[in-house]
N, C-alpha and C positions, 0 to 999 in steps of 0.2 A: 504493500500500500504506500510507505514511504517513496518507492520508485515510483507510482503514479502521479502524486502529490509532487515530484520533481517537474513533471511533465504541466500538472494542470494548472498551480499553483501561478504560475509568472506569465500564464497567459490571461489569469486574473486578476493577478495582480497590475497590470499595463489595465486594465479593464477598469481596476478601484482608482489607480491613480486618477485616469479620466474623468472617474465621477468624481473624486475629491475637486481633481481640479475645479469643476464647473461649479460644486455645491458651495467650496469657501469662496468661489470668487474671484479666483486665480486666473483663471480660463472664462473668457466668457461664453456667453452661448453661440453667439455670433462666431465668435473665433475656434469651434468645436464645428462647426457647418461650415468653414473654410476650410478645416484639417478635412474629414470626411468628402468633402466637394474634389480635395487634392488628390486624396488616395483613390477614388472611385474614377475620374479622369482621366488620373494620369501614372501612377503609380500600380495599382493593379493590372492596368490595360496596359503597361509596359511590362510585366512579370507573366500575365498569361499569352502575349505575343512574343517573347521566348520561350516559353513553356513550350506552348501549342506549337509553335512554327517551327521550331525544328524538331516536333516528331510529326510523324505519317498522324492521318485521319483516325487511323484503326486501334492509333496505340494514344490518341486523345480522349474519344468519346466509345463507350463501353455498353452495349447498344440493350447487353445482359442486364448492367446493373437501370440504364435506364429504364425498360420493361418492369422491374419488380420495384423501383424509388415509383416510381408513376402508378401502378396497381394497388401498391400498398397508400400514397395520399387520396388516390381515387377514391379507395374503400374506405379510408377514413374519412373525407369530406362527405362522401354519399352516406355514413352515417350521424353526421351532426347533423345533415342535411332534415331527414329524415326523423330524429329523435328531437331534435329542436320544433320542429316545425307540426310533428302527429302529436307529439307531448307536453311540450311548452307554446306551444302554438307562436312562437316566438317570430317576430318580422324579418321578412328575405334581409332589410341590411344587417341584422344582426349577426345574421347566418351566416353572412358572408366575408363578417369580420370574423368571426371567431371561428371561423371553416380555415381562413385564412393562416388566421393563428398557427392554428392547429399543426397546420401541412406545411407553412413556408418557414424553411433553416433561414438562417444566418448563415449560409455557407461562405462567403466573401468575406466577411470580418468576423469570425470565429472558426466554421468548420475548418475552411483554409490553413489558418495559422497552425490548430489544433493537426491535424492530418501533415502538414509540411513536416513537423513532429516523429509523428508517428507512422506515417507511410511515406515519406519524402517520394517515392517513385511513384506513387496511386493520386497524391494529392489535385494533383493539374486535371488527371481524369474526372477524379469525384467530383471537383469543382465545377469543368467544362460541361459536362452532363447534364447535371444537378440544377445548374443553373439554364440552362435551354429549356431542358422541361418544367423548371416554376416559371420562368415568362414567358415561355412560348401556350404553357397549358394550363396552370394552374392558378397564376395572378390572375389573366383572363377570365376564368371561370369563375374564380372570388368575386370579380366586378360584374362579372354576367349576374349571378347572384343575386347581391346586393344590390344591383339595381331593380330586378325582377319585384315590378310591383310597387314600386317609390318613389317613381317619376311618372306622370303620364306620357311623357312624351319617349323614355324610355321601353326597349325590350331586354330580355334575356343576350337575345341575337348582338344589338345593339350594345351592352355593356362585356360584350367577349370581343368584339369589334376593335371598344375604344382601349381595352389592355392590350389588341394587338399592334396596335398604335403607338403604344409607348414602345413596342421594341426600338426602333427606329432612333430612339432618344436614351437608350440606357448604353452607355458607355462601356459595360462590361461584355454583353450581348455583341454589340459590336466590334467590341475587339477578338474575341475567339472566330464571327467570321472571317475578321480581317484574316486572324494567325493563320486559318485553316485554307483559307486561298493563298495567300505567300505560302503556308508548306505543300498546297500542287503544285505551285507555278515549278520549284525548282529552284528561284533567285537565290540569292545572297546580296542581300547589302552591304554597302559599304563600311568600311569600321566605322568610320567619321560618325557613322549616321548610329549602327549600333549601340555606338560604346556610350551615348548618353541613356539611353533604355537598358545598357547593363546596371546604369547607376540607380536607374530607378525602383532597380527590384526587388534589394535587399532590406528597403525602407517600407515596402507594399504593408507584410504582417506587422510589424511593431505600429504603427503607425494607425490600421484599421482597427487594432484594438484601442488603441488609447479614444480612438473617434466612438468606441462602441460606451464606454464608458461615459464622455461626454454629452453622449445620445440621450443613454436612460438618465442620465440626471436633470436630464428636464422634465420627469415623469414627477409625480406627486402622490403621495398616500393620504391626503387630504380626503377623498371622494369614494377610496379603497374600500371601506366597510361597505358602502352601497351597492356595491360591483362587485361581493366579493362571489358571487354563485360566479357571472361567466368570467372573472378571471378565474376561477379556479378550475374551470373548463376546459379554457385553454392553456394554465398552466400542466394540467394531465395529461389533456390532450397531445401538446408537444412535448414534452421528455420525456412519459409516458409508453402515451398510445403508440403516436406515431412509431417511432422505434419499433414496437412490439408490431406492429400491423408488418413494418418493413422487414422483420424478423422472418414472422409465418411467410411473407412473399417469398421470402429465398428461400424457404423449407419448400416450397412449389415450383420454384425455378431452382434445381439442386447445382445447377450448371456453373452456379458461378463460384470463382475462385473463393478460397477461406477470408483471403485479404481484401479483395473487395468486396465483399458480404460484411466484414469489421468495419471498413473505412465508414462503407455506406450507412451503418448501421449507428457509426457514431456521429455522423454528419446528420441521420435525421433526429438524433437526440439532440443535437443545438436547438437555442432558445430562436426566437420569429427573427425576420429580417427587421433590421433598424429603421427601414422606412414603412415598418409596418403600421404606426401613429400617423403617417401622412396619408397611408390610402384609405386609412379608418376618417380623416377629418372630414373627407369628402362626404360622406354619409351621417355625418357628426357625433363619431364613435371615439372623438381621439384621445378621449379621458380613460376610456377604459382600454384604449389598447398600448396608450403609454404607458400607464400604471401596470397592464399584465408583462409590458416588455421590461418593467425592471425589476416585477417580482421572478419574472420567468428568467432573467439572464442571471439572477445571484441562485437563484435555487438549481442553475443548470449546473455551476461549481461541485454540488453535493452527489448531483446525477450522473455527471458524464464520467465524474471521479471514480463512483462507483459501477457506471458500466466498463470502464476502463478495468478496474479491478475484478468482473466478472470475466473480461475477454482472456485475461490474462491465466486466470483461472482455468477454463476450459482450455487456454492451449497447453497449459503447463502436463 
């Protein structure tokens, strides 16, 4: 356990600093959404355009592990879907937040860092993946959702639409297709041109954490008592369920390797995506999905710790 705690420990801690930062005053908010603006930009999109670019297609995205990460959120959304709505009789944008919750990692500014770690050779895969099917399929569908029924002018159709739309505008999205077409073409760039994208890479992790930290400390437990049934939904939900759903997926897909069935498996145990408050404002959820993203990122510490010492276990 000591050995896990080496591993989890300092990528939480880069995590508390950021929140210390923000909470004493050190750091402002505005200057924690310029750190996160920089790494998501420029920084990231420089580390997975090395990454991706100079390996082939096949040995990026992992088409096994995509199949069972996507089956396993499907079945978990399709049942909050379902038990919120025959049970709680609870309204489509609700759903859609906390469907959200549930299914979208942190994999850019946590799983990333975490797996760099612990799978250095799997990390760029997990990530590349992972990340095309929450914005190519699952953001989308959260907005499809949640608008279902809360606009008039809105549909279903129409709110998968406009999540297809932000591809186009998320910077991470776009740099793996970039990477992935530079590594057909064949090229090689110049040093010149390289060697500043070499500098930017080793700053990507330390940097997304400290931004994660800054993030949830704009979150408040002012409102927490009121909220605490669907935070605690989604807090289950995501370190939880999801994980376990992704679990049973590989028990049904045997095919895949031990080490990507781990990587994946601790990548859907990360807490929600950081901009998971922003897609919540838009339906006017942002209080309860700030609030679940800073109880769900400090409680992920106890979680992932411990699933980390389960893995370890089983391989031992």
């Amino acid at each position: 356990m000591a050995t896990i705690l080496t591993i989890t420990l300092p990528i939480y801690l880069l995590i508390g600093l950021g929140f210390l930062s923000v909470r004493t005053g050190y750091f402002a908010g505005s200057d924690i959404k310029a750190i996160g603006t920089f790494v998501v930009r420029f920084a990231l999109p420089a580390l997975i355009f090395l990454a991706v670019g100079t390996a082939t297609p096949s040995e990026t995205l992992h088409w096994g592990l995509f199949a069972a990460y996507l089956s396993a959120s499907l079945a978990l959304f399709a049942v909050c879907i379902l038990v919120g709505r025959l049970v709680f009789r609870a309204r489509w944008s609700m759903l859609g937040v906390v469907g959200l919750g549930m299914v979208g990692s942190n994999s850019a500014f946590v799983g990333f860092p975490l797996l760099s770690i612990l799978y250095p050779d799997l990390a760029v895969t997990i990530f590349a993946t992972v990340m095309l099917l929450e914005n190519v399929i699952l953001i989308p569908l959260a907005l499809a959702v949640a608008d279902a029924g809360e606009r008039s002018a809105s549909t279903p159709l129409q709110g998968f639409l406009k999540g297809l739309k932000g591809l186009i505008k998320n910077p991470l999205v776009l740099s793996i297709i970039v990477a992935l077409a530079y590594s057909l073409s064949g090229l090689t760039l110049p040093e010149p041109i390289l060697r500043p994208i070499e500098m930017l890479r080793p700053i990507a992790s330390p940097i997304a954490l400290f931004a994660v930290g800054g993030t949830v400390a704009a979150a408040t437990l002012a409102s927490a008592r009121d909220m605490a049934a669907p935070m605690g939904v989604i807090l289950v939900g995501k370190l939880v369920l999801h994980p376990l759903f992704f679990l049973i997926a590989t028990m049904l897909l045997p095919a895949l390797p031990p080490d990507i069935r781990h990587a994946g498996l601790i990548n859907a145990a990360c807490p929600m995506l950081s901009i998971f408050p922003l897609i919540a404002m838009a339906y006017g959820r942002e209080l309860l999905a700030s609030t679940a993203l800073m109880v769900t990122t400090a409680a992920s510490f106890v979680t992932i710790s411990g699933l980390l010492w389960i893995i370890s276990l089983a391989a031992s």
